[in-house]
C-alpha positions in Angstrom: 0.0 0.0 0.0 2.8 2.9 0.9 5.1 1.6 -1.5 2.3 1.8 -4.3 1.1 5.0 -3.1 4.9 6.5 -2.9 4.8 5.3 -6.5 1.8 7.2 -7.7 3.1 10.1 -6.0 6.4 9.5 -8.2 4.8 9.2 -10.9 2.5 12.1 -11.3 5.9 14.1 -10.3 7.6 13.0 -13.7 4.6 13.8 -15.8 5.3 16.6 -18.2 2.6 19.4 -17.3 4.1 20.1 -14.3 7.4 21.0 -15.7 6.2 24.8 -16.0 5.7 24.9 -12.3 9.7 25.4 -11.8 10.2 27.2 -15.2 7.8 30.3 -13.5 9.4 33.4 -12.0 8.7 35.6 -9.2 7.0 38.1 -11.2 4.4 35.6 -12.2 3.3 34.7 -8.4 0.5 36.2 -6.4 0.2 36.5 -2.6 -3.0 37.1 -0.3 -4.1 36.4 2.6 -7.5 34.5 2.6 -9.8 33.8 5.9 -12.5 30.9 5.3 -14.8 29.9 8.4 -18.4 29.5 9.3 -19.9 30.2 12.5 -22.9 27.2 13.1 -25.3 26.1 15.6 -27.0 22.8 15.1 -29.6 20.9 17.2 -30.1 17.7 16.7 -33.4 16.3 18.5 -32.9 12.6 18.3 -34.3 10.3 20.9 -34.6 6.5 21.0 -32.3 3.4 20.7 -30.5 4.6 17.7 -28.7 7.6 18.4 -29.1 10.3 20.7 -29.5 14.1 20.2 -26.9 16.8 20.9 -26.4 20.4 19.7 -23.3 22.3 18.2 -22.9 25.6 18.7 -19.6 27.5 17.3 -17.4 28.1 14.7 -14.4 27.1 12.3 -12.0 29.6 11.5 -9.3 29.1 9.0 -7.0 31.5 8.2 -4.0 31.3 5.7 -1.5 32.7 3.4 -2.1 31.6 -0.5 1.0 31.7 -3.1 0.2 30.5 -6.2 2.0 30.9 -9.2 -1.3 31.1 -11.6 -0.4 28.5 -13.5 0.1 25.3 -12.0 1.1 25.2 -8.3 -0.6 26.8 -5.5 0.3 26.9 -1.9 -2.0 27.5 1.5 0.0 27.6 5.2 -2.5 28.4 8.1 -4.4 26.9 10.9 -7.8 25.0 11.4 -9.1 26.5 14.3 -12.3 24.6 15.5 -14.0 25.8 18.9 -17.6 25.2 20.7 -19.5 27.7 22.5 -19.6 27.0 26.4 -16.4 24.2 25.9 -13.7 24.7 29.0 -11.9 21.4 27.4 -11.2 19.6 24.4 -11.0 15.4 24.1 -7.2 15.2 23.3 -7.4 12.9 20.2 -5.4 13.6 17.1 -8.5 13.2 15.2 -11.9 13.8 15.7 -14.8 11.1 14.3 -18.0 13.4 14.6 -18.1 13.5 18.2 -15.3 12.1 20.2 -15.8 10.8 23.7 -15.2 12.7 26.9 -12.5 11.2 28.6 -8.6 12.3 28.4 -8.6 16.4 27.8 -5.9 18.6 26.5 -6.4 22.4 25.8 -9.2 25.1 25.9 -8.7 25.5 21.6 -8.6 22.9 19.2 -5.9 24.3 16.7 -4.5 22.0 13.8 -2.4 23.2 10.9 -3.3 23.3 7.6 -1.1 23.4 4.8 -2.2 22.4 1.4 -0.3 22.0 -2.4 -2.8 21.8 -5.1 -1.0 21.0 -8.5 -3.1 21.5 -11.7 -1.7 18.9 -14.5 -4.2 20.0 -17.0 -7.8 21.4 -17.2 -9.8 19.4 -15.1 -7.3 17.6 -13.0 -5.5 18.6 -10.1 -4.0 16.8 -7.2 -4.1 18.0 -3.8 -1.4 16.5 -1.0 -2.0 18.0 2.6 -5.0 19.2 4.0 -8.1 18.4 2.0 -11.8 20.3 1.6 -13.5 18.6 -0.2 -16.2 20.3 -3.0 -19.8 19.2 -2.9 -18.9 16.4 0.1 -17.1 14.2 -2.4 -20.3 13.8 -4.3 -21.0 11.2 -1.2 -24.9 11.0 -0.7 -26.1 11.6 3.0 -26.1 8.2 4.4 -22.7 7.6 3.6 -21.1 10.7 4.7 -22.8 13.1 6.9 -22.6 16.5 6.0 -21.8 17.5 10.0 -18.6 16.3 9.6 -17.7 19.7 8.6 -18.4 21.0 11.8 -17.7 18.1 14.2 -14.4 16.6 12.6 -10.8 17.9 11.9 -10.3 18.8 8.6 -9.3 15.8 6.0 -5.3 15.2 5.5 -3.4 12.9 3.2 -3.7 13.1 -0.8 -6.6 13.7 -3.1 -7.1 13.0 -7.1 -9.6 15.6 -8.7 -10.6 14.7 -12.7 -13.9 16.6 -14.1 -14.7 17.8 -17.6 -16.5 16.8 -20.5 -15.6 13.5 -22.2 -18.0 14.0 -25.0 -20.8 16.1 -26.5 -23.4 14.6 -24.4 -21.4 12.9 -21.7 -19.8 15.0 -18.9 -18.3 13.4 -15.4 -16.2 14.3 -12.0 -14.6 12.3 -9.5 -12.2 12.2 -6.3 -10.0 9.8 -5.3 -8.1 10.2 -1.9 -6.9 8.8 0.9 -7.6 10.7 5.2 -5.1 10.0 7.4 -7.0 10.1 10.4 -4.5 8.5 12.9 -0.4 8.3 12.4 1.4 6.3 15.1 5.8 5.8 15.5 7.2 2.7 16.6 6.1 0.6 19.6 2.8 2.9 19.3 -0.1 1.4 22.1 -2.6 2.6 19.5 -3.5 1.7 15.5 -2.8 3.9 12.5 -6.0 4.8 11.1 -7.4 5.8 7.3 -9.9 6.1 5.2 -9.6 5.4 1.8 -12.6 6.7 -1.4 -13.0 6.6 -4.5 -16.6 8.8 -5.7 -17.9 10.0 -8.7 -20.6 10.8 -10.8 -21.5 10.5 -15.1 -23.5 12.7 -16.6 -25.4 11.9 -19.8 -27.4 14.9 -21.9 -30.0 13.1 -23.5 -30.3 15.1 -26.8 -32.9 17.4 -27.6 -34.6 17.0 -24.4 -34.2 18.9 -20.9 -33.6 15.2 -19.6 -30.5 14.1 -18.1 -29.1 10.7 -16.6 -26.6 10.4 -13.3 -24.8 7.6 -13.2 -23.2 7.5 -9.4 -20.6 5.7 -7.9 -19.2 5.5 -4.4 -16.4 3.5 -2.4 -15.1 3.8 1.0 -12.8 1.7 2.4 -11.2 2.3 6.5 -8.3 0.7 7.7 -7.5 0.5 11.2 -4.6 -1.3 12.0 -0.1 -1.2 12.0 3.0 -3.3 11.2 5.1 -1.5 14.1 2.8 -1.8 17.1 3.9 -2.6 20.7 1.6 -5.0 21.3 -0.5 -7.5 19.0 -3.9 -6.0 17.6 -6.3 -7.2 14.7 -6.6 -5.3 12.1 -9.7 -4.0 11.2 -11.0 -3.5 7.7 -14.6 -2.1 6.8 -16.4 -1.2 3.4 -19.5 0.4 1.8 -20.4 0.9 -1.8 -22.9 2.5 -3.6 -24.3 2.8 -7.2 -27.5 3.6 -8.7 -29.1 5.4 -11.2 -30.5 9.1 -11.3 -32.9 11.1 -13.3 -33.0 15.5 -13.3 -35.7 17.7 -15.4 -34.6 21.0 -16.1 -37.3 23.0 -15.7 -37.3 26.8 -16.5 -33.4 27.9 -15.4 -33.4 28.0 -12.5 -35.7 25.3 -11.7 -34.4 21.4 -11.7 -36.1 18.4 -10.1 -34.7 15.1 -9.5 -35.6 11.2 -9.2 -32.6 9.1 -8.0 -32.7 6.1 -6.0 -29.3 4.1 -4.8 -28.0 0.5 -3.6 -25.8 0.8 -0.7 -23.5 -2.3 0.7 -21.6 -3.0 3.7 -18.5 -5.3 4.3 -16.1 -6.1 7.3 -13.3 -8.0 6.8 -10.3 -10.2 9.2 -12.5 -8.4 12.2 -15.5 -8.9 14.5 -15.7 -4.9 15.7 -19.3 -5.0 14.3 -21.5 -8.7 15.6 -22.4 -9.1 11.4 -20.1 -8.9 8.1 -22.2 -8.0 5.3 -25.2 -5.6 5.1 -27.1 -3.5 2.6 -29.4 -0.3 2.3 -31.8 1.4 -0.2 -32.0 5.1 -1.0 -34.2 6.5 -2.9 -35.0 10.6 -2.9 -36.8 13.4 -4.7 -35.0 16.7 -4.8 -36.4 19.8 -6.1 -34.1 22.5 -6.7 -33.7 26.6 -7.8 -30.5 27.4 -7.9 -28.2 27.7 -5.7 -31.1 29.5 -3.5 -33.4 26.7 -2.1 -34.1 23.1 -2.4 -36.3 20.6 -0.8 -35.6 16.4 -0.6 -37.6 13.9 0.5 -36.3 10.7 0.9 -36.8 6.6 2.1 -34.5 4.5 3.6 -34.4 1.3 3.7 -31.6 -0.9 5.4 -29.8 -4.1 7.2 -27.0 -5.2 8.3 -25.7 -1.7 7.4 -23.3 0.6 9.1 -22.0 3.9 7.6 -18.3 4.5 7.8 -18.6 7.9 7.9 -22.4 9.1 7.7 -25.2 9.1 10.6 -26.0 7.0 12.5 -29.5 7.2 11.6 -28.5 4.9 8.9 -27.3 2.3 10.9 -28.7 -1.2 11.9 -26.1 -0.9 15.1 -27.0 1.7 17.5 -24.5 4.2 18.8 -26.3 4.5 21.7 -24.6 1.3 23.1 -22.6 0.2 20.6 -24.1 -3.6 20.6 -27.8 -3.1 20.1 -28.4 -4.4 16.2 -31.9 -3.8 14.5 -32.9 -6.2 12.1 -34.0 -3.7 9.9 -34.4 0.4 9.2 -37.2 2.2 7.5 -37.0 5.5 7.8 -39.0 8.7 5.8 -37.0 12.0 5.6 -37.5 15.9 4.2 -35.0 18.0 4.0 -35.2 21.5 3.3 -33.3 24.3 2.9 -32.2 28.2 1.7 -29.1 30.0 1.1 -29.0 33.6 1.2 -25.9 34.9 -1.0 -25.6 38.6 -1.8 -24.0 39.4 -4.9 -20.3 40.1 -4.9 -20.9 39.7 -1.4 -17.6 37.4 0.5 -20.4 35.2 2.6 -23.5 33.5 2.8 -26.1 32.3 4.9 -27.8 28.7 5.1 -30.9 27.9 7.0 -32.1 24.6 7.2 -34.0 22.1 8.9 -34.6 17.7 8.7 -37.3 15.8 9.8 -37.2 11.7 10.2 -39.6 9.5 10.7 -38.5 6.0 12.0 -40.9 3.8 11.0 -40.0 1.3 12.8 -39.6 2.8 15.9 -42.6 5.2 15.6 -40.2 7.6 16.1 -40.1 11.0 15.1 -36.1 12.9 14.9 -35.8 16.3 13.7 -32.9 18.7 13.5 -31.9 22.3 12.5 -29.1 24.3 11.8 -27.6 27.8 11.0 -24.6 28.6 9.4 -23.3 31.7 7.8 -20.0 30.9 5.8 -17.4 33.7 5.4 -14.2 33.8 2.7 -12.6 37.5 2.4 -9.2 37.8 1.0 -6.9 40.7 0.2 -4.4 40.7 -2.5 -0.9 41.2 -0.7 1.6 41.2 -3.6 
């Protein structure tokens, strides 16, 4: 695995486009100073066996310096600075799932750096090595990665793989592959290394001389938990889930779109016994109705067992995180989502309301949440 990725990493270094990178001089750079963040406040109602409720109330702020030389390379040195309203104490992990537990405590802040080198090859592809953001949550629907991450996790590091354009008149795709490094140990470490490896994309086909349009999705995660220089003898741990389907978006009078999709979702464990059952799978299918970039509303069904998301909520899962052990033998669950984003024009922020309601059908249950968040990115021009 490191030896291959070293490779890779070799590899794209010899290819030819990035030869200009070094050729540039100083008169071609640009440097500013750029400050992205979002102050938040969620409230999660949920009640039951499955999961249990909680609020988030704060902000992230992350400041940096930008070089780039407007061609190929472009640098970012900063911090990640994540902090909750009312916290005296932060859990002193060296990376945060979505909410880690309570027990050793470091500092009042929770600072990590962030340093990022994005290298575009070509148009439409571009590797990133450092600290990730990811656009448009890797394309991952909700029940495999939840969109909370953003305010509840450290900030994704390791080595991403961006490829989007048009491959022909009527066919247009985008995709990510990358690896998060969530937990780096040395030699005789007591604990496991820890990463997450994906690979998600979506197809686009145009059918012609309609407003009709197919998505063809497709989603892989793969976490590894586990290390060849531990102090002590651990299994390793190796999970999965998949997902494909097939998708189907009217445009309607611009801005107007609506959208039929409905995906198969799969889950795997392998050489471990962390979760009491190996293979499970779940059924999503949602309406969307869109305008814009100003409002949209989804409803969706779910439909799973034997599933657990890596990395979305719990919600979706047939083991409850309540306990830990508790497995339901199977999850049907109705959700809306709606939302609207306020963006001024030529304006450096915007503002996103939005609220969910779920209705576990099996439980007779009803979760909802909301959340606020108004995102911020100025940046001045220093040289």
């Amino acid at each position: 695995m490191r030896l291959w990725l070293i490779g890779l990493i070799g590899f794209l270094g010899l290819m030819s486009p990035i030869s200009p990178i070094f050729a540039q001089t100083a008169d071609s750079a640009s440097i500013s100073l750029r400050v992205d963040g979002y102050l938040f406040f969620i409230d999660d109602e949920y009640f039951g066996r499955r999961i249990e409720g909680y609020t988030l109330p704060g902000f992230r702020l992350n400041p940096k310096v930008v070089w780039s030389n407007n061609k190929h390379l472009t640098l970012e040195g900063g911090v990640s600075w994540l902090h909750y309203w009312g916290a005296h104490s932060y859990p002193a992990t060296t990376s945060y799932g979505v909410l880690p537990n309570y027990s050793d405590t470091s500092t009042l802040i929770h600072v990590v750096p962030w340093l990022r080198a994005k290298l575009k090859f070509t148009k439409g592809l571009e590797l990133t090595l450092g600290s990730i953001d990811p656009d448009d949550n890797h394309y991952l629907p909700t029940p495999l990665r939840d969109i909370e991450r953003e305010v509840a996790a450290d900030p994704e590091c390791g080595i991403m793989l961006s490829a989007w354009g048009d491959i022909s008149k009527d066919w247009w795709g985008t995709a990510d592959w990358w690896i998060d490094w969530r937990e780096f140990i040395w030699n005789n470490s007591p604990h496991q290394e820890r990463f997450t490896m994906g690979i998600s994309g979506k197809l686009h086909y145009y059918i012609p001389s309609t407003d009709l349009s197919l998505i063809m999705p497709l989603h892989f995660l793969a976490q590894h938990v586990g290390g060849q220089v531990l102090a002590t003898t651990t299994p390793i741990q190796n999970n999965f889930n998949a997902a494909s389907g097939l998708g189907i978006q009217y445009d309607l009078t611009e801005p107007w779109a609506i959208g039929l999709h409905c995906l198969a979702m799969w889950y795997h464990q392998h050489g471990n016994t962390a979760v009491p059952f190996d293979n499970g799978w779940g059924l999503y299918p949602y309406l969307k109705i869109i305008y814009g970039k100003r409002w949209g509303i989804e409803v969706s069904y779910w439909q799973g067992e034997r599933f657990v998301p890596l990395l979305g909520s719990w919600l979706y899962s047939n083991l409850s995180s309540v306990d830990g052990t508790t497995v339901f033998d199977r999850t049907q669950m109705l959700s809306l989502h709606a939302y609207y984003n306020w963006k001024p024009q030529n304006e450096p922020f915007n503002l996103h309301i939005g609220g969910l309601a779920h209705y576990d059908i099996d439980e007779q249950q009803m979760q909802y949440a909301v959340h606020c968040a108004l995102y911020f990115h100025p940046s001045q021009r220093l040289r």
